[in-house]
C-alpha positions as CSV (number, residue, x, y, z in Angstrom):
1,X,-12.4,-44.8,-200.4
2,X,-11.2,-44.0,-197.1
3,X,-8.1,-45.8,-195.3
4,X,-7.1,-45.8,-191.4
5,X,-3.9,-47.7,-190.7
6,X,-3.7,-49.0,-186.7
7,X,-0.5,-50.5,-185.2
8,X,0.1,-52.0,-182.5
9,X,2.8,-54.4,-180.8
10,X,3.2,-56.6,-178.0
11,X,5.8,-58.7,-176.3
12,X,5.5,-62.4,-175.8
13,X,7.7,-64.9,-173.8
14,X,7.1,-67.2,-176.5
15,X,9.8,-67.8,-179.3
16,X,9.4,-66.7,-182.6
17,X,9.1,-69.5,-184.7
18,X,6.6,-71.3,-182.3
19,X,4.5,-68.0,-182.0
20,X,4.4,-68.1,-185.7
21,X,3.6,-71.7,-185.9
22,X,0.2,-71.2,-183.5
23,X,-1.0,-68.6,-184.7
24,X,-0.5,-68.8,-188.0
25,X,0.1,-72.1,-189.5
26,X,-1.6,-74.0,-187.0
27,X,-4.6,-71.3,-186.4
28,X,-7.3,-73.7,-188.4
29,X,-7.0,-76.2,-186.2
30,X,-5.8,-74.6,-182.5
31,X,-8.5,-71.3,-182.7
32,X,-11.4,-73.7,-182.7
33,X,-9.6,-76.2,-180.1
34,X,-8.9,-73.3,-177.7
35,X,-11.8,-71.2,-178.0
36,X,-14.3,-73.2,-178.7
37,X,-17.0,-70.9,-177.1
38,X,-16.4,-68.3,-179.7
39,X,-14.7,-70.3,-183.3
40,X,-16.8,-73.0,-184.4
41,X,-14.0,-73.7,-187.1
42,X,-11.6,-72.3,-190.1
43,X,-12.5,-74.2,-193.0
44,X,-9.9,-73.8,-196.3
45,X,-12.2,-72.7,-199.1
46,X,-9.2,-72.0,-202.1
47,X,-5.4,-72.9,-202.2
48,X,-3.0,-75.2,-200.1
49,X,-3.1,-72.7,-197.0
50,X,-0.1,-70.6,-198.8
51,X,-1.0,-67.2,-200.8
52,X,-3.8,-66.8,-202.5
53,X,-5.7,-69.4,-200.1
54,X,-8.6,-68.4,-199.0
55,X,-9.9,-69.3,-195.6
56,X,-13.2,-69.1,-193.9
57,X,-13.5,-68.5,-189.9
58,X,-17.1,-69.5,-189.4
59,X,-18.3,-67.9,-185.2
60,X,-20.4,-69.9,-182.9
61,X,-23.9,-68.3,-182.2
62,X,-22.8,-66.3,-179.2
63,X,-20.4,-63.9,-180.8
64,X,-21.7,-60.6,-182.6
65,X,-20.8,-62.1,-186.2
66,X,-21.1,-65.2,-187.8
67,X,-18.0,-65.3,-190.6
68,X,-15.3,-64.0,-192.2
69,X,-13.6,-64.5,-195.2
70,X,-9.6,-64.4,-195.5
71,X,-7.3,-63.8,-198.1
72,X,-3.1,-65.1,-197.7
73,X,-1.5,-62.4,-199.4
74,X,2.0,-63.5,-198.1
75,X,3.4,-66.0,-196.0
76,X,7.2,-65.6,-195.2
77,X,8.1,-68.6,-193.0
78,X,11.2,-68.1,-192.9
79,X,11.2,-64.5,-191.6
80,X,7.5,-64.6,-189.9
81,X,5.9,-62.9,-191.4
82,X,1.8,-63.3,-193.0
83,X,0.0,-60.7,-194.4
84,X,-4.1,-61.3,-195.0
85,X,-7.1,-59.3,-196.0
86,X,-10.6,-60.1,-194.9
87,X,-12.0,-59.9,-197.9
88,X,-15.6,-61.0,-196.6
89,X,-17.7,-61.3,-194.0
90,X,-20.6,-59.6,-191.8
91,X,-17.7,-57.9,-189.9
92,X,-17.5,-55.7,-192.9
93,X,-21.1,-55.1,-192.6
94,X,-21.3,-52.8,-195.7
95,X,-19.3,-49.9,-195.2
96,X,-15.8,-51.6,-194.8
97,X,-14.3,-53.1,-198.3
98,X,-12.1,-54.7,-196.9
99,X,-9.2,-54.8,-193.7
100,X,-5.4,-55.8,-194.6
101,X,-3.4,-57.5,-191.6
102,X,0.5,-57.5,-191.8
103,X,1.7,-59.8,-188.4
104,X,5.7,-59.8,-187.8
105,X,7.1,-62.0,-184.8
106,X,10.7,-60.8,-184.2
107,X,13.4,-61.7,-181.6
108,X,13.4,-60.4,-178.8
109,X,16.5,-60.4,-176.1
110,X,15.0,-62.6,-173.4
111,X,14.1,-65.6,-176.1
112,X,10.6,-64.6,-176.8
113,X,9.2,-62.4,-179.0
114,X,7.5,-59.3,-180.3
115,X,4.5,-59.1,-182.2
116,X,4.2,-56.5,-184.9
117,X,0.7,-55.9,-186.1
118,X,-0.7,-53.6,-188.4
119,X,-4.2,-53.6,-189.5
120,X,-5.9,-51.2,-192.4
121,X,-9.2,-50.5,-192.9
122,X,-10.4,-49.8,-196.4
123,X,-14.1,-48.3,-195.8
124,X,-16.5,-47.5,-198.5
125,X,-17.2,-43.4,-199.6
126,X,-16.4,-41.1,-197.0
127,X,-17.2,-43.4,-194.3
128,X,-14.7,-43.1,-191.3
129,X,-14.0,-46.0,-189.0
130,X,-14.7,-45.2,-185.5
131,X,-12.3,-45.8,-182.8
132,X,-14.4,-47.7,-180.9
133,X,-14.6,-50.2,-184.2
134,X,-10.6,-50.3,-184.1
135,X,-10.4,-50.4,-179.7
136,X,-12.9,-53.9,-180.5
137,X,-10.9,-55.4,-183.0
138,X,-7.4,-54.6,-181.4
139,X,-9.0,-55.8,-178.0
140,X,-10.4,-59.2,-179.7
141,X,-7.1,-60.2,-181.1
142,X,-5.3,-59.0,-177.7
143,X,-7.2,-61.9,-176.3
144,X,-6.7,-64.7,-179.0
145,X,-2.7,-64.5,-178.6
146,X,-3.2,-64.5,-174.9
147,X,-4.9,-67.3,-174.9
148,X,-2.4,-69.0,-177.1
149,X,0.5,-67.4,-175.5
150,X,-0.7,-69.3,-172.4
151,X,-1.8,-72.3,-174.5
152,X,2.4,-72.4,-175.7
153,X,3.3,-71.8,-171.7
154,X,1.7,-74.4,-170.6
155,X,2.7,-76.7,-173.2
156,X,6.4,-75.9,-173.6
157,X,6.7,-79.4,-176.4
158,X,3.7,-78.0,-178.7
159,X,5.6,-76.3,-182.2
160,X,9.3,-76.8,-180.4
């Protein structure tokens, strides 16, 4: 089995706690309100939403994929911190196990925030996950915390 670990971090105006809150523990219900064109909805298959839930993100019929299946391996509210593994899904397609998401939001000195992310890809054999593979999915959740970021902006009362 191969691994390739990815990190990456970004800075957000947005507080901690309320970062946390969106895009976290309020995903299930603000993905599909906010990006309707692309998340038809997160449905809880398993658990209370805590670890060991398992959630499913089902795609509308214009993106590449139509699932994906998540795993909560830990949820540390008081520290922000989640960790989940996609455990399923045609994202996988069959030469990916499995990826394993570790998202931090810290302080940062102007009130907002910075997002720690780091993603590893468990592929199958000797298979090696191409950059272009990692570039996609970096660039894809690049684009769901802007779109929250802006969603928080714009709405200074939502998660205060």
């Amino acid at each position: 089995m191969g691994v390739t670990k990815i990190s990456q971090e970004f800075a957000s105006p947005v507080a901690p706690a309320r970062a946390f809150r969106a895009l976290i523990l309020e995903s299930n219900t603000l993905l599909p309100k906010l990006l309707p064109q692309f998340i038809k909805s997160v449905e809880l298959l398993q658990g209370d939403g805590g670890v060991g839930s398992i959630e499913q993100v089902n795609f509308t019929e214009t993106s590449h994929f139509k699932y994906m299946k998540n795993r909560i391996d830990e949820l540390d509210k008081e520290n922000f911190v989640c960790k989940y593994t996609m455990v399923e899904g045609d994202a996988l397609a069959d030469k990916i196990e499995s990826i394993a998401y570790e998202i931090k939001f810290e302080n940062s000195n102007d009130g907002g925030c910075v997002c720690k992310m780091t993603s590893e890809y468990r592929s199958f054999g000797g298979y090696e996950v191409k950059e272009e593979e990692v570039k996609a999915g970096k660039e894809s959740a690049m684009a769901i915390y802007k779109v929250i970021e802006a969603y928080l902006l714009a709405n200074p009362n939502v998660f205060a």
